[in-house]
C-alpha positions as CSV (number, residue, x, y, z in Angstrom):
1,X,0.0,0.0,0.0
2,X,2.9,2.3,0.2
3,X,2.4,5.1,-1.8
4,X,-1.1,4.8,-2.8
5,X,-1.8,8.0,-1.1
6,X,1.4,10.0,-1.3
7,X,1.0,9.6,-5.1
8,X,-2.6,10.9,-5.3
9,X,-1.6,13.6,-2.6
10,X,1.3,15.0,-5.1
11,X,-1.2,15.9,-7.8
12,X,-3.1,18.2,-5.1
13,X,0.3,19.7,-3.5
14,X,1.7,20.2,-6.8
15,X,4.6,19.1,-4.8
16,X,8.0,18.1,-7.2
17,X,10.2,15.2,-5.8
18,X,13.3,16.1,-6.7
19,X,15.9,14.2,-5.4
20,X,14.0,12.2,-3.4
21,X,15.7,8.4,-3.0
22,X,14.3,5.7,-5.0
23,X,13.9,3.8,-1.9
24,X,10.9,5.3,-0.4
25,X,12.1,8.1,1.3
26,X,14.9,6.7,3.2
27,X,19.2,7.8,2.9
28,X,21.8,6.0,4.3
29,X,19.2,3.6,5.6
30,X,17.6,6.7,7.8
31,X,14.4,8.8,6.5
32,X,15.3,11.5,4.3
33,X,13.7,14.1,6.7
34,X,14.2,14.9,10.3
35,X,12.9,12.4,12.1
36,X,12.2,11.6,15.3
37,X,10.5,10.3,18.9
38,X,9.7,11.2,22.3
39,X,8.8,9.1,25.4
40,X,10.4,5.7,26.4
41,X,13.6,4.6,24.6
42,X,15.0,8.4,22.8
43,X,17.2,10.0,25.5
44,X,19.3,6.8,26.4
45,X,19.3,5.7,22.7
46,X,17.7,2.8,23.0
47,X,14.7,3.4,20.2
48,X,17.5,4.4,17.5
49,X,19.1,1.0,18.1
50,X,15.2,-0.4,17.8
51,X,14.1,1.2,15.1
52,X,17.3,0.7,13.1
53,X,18.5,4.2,12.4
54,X,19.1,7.6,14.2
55,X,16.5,10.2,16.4
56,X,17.2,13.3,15.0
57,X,15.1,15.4,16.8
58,X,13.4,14.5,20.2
59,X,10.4,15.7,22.1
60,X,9.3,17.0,25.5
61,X,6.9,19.1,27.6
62,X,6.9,21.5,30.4
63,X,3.6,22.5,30.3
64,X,2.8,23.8,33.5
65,X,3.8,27.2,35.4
66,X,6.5,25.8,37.4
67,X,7.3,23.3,34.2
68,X,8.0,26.6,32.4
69,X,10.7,27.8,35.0
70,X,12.1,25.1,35.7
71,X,12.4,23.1,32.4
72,X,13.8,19.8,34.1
73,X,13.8,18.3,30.6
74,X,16.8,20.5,29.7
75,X,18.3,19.6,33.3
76,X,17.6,15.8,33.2
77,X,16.5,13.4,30.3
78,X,18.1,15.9,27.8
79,X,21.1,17.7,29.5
80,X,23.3,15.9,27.1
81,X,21.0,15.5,23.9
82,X,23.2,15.8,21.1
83,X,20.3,16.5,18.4
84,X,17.4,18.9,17.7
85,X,15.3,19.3,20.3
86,X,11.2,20.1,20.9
87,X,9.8,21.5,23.9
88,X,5.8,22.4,24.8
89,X,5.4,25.2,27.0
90,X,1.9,25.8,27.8
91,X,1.7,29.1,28.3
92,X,-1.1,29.5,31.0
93,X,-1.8,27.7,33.8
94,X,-5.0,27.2,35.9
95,X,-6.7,30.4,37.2
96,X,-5.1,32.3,34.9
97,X,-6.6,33.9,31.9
98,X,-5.5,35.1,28.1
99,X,-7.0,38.6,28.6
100,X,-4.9,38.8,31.9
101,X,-1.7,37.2,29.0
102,X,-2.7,39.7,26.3
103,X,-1.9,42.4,29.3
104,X,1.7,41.4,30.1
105,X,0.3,39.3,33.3
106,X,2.7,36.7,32.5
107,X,5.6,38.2,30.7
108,X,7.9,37.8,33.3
109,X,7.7,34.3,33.7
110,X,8.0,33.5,29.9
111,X,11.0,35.6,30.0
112,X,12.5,34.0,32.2
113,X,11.9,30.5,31.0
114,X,13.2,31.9,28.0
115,X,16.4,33.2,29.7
116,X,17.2,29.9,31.4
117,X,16.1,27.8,28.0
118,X,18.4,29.9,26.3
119,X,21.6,29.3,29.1
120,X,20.5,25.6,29.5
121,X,20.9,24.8,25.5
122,X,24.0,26.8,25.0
123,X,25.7,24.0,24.8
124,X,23.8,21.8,22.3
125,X,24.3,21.8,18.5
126,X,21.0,20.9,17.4
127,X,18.0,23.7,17.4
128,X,15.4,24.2,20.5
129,X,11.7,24.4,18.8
130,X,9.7,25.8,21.4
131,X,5.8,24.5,20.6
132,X,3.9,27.4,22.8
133,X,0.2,26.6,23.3
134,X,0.2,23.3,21.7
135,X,-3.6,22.3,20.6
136,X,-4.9,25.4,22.2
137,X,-7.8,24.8,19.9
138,X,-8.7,21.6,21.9
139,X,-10.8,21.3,25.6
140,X,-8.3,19.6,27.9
141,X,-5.8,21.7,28.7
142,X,-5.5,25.5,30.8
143,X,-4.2,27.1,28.1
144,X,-7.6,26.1,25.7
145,X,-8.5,29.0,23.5
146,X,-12.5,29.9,23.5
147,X,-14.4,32.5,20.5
148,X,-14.1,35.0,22.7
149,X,-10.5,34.4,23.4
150,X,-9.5,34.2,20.1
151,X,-8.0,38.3,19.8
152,X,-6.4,37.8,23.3
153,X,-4.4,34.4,22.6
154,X,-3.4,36.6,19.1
155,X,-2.1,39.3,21.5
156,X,0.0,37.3,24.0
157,X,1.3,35.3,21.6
158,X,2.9,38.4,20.1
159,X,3.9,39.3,23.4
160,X,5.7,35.9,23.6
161,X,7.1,36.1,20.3
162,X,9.1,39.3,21.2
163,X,10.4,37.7,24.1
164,X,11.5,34.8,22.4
165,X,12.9,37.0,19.1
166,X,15.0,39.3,22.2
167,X,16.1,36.3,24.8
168,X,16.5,33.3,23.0
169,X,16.4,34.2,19.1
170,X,18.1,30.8,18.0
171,X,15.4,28.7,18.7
172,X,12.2,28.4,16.4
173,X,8.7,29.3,17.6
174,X,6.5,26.5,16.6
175,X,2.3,27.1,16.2
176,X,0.6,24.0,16.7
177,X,-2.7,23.0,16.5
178,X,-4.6,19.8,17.4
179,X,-5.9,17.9,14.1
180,X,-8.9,19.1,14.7
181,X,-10.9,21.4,16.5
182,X,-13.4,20.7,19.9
183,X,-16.3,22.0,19.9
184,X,-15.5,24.5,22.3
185,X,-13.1,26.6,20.2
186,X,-16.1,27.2,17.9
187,X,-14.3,28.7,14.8
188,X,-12.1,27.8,11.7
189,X,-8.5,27.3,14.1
190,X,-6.8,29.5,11.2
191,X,-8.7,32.4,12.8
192,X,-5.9,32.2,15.7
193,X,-2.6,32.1,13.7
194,X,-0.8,35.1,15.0
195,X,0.4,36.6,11.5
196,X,3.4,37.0,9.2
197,X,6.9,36.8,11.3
198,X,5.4,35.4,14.2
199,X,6.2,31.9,14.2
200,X,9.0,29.8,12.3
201,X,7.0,26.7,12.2
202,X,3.4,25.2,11.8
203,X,2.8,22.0,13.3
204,X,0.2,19.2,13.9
205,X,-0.8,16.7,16.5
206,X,-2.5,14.0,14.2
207,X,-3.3,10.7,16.0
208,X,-5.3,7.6,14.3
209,X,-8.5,7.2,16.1
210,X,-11.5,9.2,16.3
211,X,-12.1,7.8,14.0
212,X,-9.8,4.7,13.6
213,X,-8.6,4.3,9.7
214,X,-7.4,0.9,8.4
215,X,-7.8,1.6,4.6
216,X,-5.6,4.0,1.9
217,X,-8.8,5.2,0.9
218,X,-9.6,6.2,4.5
219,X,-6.8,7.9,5.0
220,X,-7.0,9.7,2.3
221,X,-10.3,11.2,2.8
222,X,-9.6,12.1,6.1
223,X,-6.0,13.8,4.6
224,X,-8.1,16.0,2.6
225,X,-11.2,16.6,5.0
226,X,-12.0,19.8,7.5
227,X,-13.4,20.0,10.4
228,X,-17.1,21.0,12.0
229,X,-16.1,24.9,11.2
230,X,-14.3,24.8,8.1
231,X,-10.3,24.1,9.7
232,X,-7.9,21.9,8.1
233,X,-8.8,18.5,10.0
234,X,-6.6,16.2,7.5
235,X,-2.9,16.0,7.6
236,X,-2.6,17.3,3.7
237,X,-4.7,20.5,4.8
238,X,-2.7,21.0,7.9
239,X,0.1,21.2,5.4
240,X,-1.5,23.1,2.9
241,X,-1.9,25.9,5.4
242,X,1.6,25.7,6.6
243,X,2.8,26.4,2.4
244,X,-0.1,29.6,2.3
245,X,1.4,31.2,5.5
246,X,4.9,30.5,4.1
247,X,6.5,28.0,6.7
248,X,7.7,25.0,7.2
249,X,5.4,21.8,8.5
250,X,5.6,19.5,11.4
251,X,3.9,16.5,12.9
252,X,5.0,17.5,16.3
253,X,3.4,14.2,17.7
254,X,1.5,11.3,15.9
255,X,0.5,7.6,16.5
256,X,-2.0,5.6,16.7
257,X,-4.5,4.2,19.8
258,X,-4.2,0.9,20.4
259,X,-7.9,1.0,21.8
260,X,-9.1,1.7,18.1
261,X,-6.8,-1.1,16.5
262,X,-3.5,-1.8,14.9
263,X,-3.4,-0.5,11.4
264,X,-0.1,-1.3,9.4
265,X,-2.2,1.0,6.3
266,X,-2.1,3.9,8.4
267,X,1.7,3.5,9.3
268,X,2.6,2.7,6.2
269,X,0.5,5.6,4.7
270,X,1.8,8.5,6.9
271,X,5.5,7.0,6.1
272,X,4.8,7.9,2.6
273,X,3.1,10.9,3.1
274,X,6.5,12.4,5.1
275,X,9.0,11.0,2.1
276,X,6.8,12.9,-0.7
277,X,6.4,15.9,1.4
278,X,10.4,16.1,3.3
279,X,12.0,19.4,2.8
280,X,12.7,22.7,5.1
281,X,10.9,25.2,2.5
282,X,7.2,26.4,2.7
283,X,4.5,23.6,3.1
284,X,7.0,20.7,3.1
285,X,7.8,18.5,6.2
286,X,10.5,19.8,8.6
287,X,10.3,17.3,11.3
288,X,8.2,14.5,12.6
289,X,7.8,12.8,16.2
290,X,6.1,9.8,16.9
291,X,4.6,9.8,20.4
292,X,6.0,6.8,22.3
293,X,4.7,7.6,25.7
294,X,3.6,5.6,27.8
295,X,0.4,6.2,29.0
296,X,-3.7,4.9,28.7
297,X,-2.4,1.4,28.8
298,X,0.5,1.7,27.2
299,X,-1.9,2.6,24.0
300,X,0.4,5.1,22.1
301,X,3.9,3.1,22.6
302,X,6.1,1.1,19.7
303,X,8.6,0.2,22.1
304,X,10.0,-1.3,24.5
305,X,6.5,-2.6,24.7
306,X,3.3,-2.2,22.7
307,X,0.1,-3.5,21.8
308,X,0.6,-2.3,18.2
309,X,2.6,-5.6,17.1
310,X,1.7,-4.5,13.5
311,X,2.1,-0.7,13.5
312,X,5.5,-1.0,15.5
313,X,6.5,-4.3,13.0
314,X,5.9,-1.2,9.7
315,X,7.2,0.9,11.6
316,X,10.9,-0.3,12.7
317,X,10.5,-1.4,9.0
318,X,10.5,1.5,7.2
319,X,12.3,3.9,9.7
């Protein structure tokens, strides 16, 4: 099934695949884009050894207030992380408000996380993405952005932005999403993206379930579909809106639900979608991280355990 959909998907991109490897996407016997994990196995190295090739680029969170100051990611699991590097800061906390953010309530502490993120990675060679607000168009986190929050998450993010542009200009603002929007936010997600020059990457958290997709076909119509008020839902629209806003695309976490099933398709299908789209420019694929957390009953994770014997079978296959 590999490539049913990429194929189809390059006649709507209008994407060229120059120099791409005859081999499906993979050089050297790694993917031909920045590829990556986070969860069990990526800091001590034992997933690259796994999966057969090299973590390029690694994921993490400090979501909460104190996570933001503190950053023990940088301090502990990644102190010595030789690659690129994702972090999610989560911008608000409980009790705490975006018309209070859109005031300067909390420019302080993002400066200062941004100080310390910036004196902690000094060392490193590979770049800090810092994924502020990550699926602020969903329900379940403090940070959740509502209609009438919409011009106030636009204004602190611009306050964050010139923090990050003045302490810690290296590293790359991401804007993330999730696939699709709750019910909730209650407008098209795009209605949120903060403008021209204020973010360096567009990213996606795109997980198979809700529904659960075991066909090419069904991927593919979910690639292309939108959600209940008109926002890129599918994975080629995501992308789409990363190429009109004129960055770069990433799938800043992605996997599947063991709940739902095991779908060798759908890994097979989103391994083909990354080799047609890989590339740093406009609307092509910067970076990808498979979630490998553990968590729900062990329902997202490849490795060292899983109850996706098929998906992580494709998987250390093709990666």
């Amino acid at each position: 099934m590999v490539g049913v959909v990429s194929s189809a998907l390059l006649v709507l991109t209008g994407w060229s695949p120059a120099g791409a490897s005859p081999d499906g996407g993979q050089v050297d016997g790694a993917p031909a884009w920045t590829s990556g994990a986070s969860g069990a196995g990526v800091a001590d190295g034992s997933f690259d050894q796994w999966r057969g090739s090299p973590v390029s680029i690694a994921a993490t969170w400090a979501d909460s207030a104190a996570g933001q100051l503190e950053l023990w990611p940088l301090q502990g699991e990644f102190a010595t992380w030789s690659g690129d590097l994702e972090i999610a800061i989560g911008a608000i906390d409980h009790g705490e408000t975006w018309a209070q953010a859109a005031q300067g309530a909390y420019d302080d502490r993002w400066a200062e996380s941004l100080r310390r993120a910036a004196a902690l990675w000094s060392s490193h060679e590979g770049t800090l993405y810092i994924r502020f607000a990550h699926e602020f168009n969903g329900s379940w986190f403090p940070w959740s952005v509502t209609p009438d929050s919409v011009g106030d998450f636009i204004a602190a993010w611009h306050r964050f932005r010139a923090l990050q542009q003045q302490l810690f200009p290296t590293s790359q603002l991401v804007f993330s999403p999730n696939r699709e929007s709750a019910g909730s936010f209650g407008t098209d997600w795009r209605q949120a993206f903060p403008g021209p020059g204020q973010a360096d990457v567009v990213s996606v958290s795109y997980y198979n379930g809700w529904p659960f997709l075991d066909t090419a076909e069904s991927f593919q119509e979910t690639a292309l579909s939108y959600d209940q008020f008109g926002g890129p839902r599918g994975i080629q629209r995501h992308l789409e809106f990363a190429r009109e806003v004129g960055l770069p695309f990433a799938v800043s976490e992605w996997g599947s639900h063991a709940a739902f099933g095991d779908s060798a398709v759908w890994m097979e299908q989103m391994h083909a979608f990354f080799a047609a789209n890989a590339g740093t420019g406009p609307g092509q694929l910067r970076y990808e991280v498979y979630f490998n957390v553990v968590q729900d009953g062990n329902a997202f994770s490849l490795f060292p355990d899983t109850r996706l014997p098929r998906s992580a079978e494709v998987y250390a296959r093709l990666w």
